[in-house]
Structures are given as structure tokens and as C-alpha cells.
KETORSE-306379 format. One record per residue: y, z, x of N, C-alpha, C in turn. Coordinates in nm, 4 decimals, m for minus. Layout:
BEGIN
     n.py     n.pz     n.px    ca.py    ca.pz    ca.px     c.py     c.pz     c.px
        Y        Z        X        Y        Z        X        Y        Z        X
...
end
This chain:
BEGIN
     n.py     n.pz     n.px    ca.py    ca.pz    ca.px     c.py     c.pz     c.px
  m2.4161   0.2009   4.0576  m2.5487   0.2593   4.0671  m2.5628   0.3670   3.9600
  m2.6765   0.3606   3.9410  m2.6811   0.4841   3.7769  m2.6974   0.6071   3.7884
  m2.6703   0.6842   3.7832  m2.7082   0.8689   3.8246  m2.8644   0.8404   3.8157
  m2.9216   0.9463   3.8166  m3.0672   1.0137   3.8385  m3.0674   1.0473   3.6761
  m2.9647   1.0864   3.5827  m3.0532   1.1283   3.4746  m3.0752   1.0072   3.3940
  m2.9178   0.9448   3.4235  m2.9832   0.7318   3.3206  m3.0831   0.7223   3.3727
  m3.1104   0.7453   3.4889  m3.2642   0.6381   3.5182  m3.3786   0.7101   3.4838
  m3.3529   0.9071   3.4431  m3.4626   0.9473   3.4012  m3.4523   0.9489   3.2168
  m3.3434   0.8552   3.1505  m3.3351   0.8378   3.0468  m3.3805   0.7010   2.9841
  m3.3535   0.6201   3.1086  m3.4396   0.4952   3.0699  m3.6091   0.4791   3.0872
  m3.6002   0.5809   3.1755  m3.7569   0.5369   3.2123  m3.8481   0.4992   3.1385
  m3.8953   0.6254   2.9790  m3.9587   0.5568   2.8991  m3.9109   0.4280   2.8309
  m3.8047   0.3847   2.8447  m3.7749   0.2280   2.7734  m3.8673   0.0926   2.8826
  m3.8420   0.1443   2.9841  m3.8986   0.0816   3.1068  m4.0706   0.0877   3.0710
  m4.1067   0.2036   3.0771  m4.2593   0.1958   3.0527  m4.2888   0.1729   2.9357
  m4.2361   0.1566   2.7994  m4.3188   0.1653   2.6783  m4.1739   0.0366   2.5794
  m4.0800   0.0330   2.6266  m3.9913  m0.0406   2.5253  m4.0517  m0.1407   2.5258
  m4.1065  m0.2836   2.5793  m4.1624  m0.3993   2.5563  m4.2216  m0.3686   2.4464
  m4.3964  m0.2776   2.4131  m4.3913  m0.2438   2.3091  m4.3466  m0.1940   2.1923
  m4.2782  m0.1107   2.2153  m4.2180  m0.0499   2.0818  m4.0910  m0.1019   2.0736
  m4.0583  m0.1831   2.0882  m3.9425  m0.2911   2.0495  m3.9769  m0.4244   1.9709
  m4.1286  m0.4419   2.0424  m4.2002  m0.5895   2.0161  m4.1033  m0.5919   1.8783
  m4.0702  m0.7313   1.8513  m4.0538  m0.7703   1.7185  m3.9648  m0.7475   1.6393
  m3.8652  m0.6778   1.7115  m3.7263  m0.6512   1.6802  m3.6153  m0.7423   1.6706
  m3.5459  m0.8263   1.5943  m3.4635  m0.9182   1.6348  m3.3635  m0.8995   1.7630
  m3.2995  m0.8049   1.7144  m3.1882  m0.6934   1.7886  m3.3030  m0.5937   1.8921
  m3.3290  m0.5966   1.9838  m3.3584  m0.4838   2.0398  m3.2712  m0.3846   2.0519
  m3.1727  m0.4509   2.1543  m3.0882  m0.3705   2.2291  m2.9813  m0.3122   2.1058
  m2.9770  m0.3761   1.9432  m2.9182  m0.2622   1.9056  m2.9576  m0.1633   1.8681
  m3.1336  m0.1685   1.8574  m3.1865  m0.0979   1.8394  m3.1655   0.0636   1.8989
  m3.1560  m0.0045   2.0651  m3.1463   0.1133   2.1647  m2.9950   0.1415   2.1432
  m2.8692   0.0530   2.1303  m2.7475   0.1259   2.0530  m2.7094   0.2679   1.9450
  m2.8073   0.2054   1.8654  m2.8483   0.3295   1.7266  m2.9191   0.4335   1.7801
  m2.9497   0.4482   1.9064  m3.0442   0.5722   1.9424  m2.9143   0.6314   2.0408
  m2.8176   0.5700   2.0982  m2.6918   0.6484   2.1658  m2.5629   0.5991   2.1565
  m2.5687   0.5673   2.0021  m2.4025   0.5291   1.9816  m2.3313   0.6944   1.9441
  m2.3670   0.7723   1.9191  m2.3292   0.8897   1.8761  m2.3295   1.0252   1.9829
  m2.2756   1.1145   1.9407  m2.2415   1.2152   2.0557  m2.3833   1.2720   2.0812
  m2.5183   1.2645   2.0008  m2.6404   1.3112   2.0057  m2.7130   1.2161   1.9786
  m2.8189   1.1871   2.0944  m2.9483   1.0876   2.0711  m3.0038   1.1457   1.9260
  m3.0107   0.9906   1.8276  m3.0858   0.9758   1.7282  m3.1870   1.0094   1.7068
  m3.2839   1.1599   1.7126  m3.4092   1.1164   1.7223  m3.5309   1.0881   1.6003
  m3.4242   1.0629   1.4915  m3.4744   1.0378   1.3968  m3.4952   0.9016   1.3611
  m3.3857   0.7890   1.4387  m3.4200   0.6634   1.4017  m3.5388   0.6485   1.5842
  m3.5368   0.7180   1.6508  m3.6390   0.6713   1.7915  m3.8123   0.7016   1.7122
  m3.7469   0.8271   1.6416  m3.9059   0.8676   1.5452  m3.9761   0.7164   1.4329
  m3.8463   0.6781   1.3879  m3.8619   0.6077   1.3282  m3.9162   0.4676   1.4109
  m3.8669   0.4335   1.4979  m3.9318   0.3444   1.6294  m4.0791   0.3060   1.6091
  m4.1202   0.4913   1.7072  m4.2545   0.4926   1.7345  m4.3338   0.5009   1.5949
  m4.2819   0.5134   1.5132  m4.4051   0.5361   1.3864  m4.4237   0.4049   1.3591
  m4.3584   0.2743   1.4200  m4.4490   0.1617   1.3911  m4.5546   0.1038   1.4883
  m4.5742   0.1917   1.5906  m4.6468   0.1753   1.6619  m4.7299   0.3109   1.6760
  m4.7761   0.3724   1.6186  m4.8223   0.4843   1.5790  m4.9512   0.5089   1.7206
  m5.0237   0.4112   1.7874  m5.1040   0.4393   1.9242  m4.9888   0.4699   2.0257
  m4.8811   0.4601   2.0582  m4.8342   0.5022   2.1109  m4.7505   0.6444   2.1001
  m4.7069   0.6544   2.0012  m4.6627   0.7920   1.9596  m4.6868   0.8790   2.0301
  m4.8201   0.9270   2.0710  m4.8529   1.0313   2.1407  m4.8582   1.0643   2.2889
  m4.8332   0.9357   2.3166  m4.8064   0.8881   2.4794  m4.6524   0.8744   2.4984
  m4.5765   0.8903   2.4397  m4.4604   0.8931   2.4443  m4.3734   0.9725   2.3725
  m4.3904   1.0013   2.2643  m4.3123   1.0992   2.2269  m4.2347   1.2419   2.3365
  m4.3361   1.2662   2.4387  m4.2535   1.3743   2.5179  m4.1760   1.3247   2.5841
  m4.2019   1.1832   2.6031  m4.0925   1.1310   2.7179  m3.9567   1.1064   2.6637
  m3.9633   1.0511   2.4867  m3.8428   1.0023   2.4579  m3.7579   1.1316   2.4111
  m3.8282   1.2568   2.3880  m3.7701   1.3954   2.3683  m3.7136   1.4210   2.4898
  m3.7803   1.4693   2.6098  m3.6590   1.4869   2.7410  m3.5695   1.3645   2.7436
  m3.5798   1.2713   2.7362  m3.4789   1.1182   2.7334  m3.3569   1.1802   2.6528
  m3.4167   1.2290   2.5402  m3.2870   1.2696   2.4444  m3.2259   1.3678   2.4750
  m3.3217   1.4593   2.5018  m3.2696   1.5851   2.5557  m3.1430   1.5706   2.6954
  m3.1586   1.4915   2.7808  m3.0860   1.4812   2.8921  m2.9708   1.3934   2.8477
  m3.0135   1.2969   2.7550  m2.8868   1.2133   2.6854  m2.7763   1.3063   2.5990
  m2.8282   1.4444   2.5216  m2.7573   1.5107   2.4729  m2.6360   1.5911   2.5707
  m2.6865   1.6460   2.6857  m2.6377   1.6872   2.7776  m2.5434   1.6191   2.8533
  m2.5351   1.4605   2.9012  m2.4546   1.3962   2.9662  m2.3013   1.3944   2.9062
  m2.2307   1.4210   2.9776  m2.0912   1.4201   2.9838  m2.0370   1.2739   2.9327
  m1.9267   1.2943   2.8303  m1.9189   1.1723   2.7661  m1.8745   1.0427   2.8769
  m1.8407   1.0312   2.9731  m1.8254   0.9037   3.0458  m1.9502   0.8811   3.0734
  m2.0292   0.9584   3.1098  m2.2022   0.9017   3.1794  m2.2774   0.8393   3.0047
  m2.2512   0.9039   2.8970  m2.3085   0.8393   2.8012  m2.2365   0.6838   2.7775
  m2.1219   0.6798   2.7864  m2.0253   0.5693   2.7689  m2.0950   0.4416   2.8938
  m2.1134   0.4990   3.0032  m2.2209   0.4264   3.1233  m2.3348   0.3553   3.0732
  m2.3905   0.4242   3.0121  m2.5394   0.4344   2.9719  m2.5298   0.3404   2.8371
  m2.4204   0.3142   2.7860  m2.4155   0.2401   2.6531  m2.3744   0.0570   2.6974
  m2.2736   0.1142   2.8261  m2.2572  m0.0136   2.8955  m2.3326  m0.0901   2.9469
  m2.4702  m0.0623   3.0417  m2.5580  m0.0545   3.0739  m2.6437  m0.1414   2.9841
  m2.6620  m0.1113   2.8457  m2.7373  m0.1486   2.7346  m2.6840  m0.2442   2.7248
  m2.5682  m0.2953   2.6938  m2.4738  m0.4056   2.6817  m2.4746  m0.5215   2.7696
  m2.4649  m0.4829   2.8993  m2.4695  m0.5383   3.0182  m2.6225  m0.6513   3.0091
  m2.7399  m0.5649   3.0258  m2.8518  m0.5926   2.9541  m2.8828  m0.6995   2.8805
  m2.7953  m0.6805   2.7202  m2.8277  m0.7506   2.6358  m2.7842  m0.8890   2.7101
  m2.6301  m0.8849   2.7780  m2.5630  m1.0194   2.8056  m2.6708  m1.0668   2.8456
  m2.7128  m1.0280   2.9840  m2.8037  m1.0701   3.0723  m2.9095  m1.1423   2.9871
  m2.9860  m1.0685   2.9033  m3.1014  m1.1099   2.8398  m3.0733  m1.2237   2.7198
  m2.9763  m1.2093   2.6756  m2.9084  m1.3617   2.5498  m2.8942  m1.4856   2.6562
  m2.8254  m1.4698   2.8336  m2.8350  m1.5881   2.9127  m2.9635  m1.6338   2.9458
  m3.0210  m1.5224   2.9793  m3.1578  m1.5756   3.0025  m3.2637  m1.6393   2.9094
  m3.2097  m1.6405   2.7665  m3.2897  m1.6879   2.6835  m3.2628  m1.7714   2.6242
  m3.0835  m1.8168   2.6677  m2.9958  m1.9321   2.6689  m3.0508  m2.0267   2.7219
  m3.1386  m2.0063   2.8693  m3.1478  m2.1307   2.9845  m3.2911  m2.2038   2.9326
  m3.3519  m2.1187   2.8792  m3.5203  m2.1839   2.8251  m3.5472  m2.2480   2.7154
end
């Protein structure tokens, strides 16, 4: 089960990633490059939303606390949170295996 802050770190991926992923080959490494490192990227997440520039402003505060709480997590809960992403991708390559 995921702590309270993954799930308040995913949330904006939950509400806004369909869009601002649209069209990504790689999503999920996308979301890799935003927490492979000891500090959320927020220069490649900036880089994200500026191709979707109507959203920017509807999200930008969310993916700042996202980062903000991702900076803070203790390195096993980030290591969680990367697994998580991974886990994910499997899931989502089978599911797109079966169709």
C-alpha cells in the first residue's frame, strides 16, 4: 500500500498525466527522468507542461508540492515510488500486448 505522500505525489499524474504525456513514446520514462535523482527534476516536468501550455496554469502548483514532497521522502519511499512507476509500465506494455 503506498504512504499518503506517493499518493499525494501522484495525484497530479492521475488528474492531468493522460494529457501531458499524450504522445510520448516512453511515458513512464518520462515520469523516470522527473525521479530518477535524489531531487525531482523540475526542469524537465517544466519542460513537460510547456507543451501543453493550457494546462500549465492548472497544474503547475500541483506538480511543485508533488516535487516538493518528492524532495523530502526518505530514500527507500523514493526507491517505492520509482518501483511503482515500473510496476505500471509492466502492467501497461501487457495490457497493450493483449489488443
Amino acid at each position: 500500500m503506498a504512504t499518503a505522500a506517493i499518493n499525494a505525489i501522484a495525484a497530479p499524474l492521475r488528474a492531468y498525466g493522460a494529457v501531458v504525456l499524450d504522445g510520448y513514446d516512453e511515458p513512464h520514462a518520462e515520469l523516470m527522468a522527473l525521479v530518477w535523482g535524489p531531487l525531482f527534476d523540475r526542469e524537465h516536468a517544466r519542460a513537460l507542461l510547456d507543451r501543453r501550455p493550457g494546462y500549465v496554469p492548472r497544474v503547475l502548483h500541483d506538480v511543485q508540492q508533488a516535487a516538493d514532497l518528492f524532495d523530502r521522502l526518505a530514500e527507500e519511499e523514493r526507491n517505492r515510488l520509482r518501483m511503482l512507476i515500473l510496476r505500471h509500465r509492466s502492467r501497461w506494455d501487457n495490457a497493450g500486448a493483449t489488443h
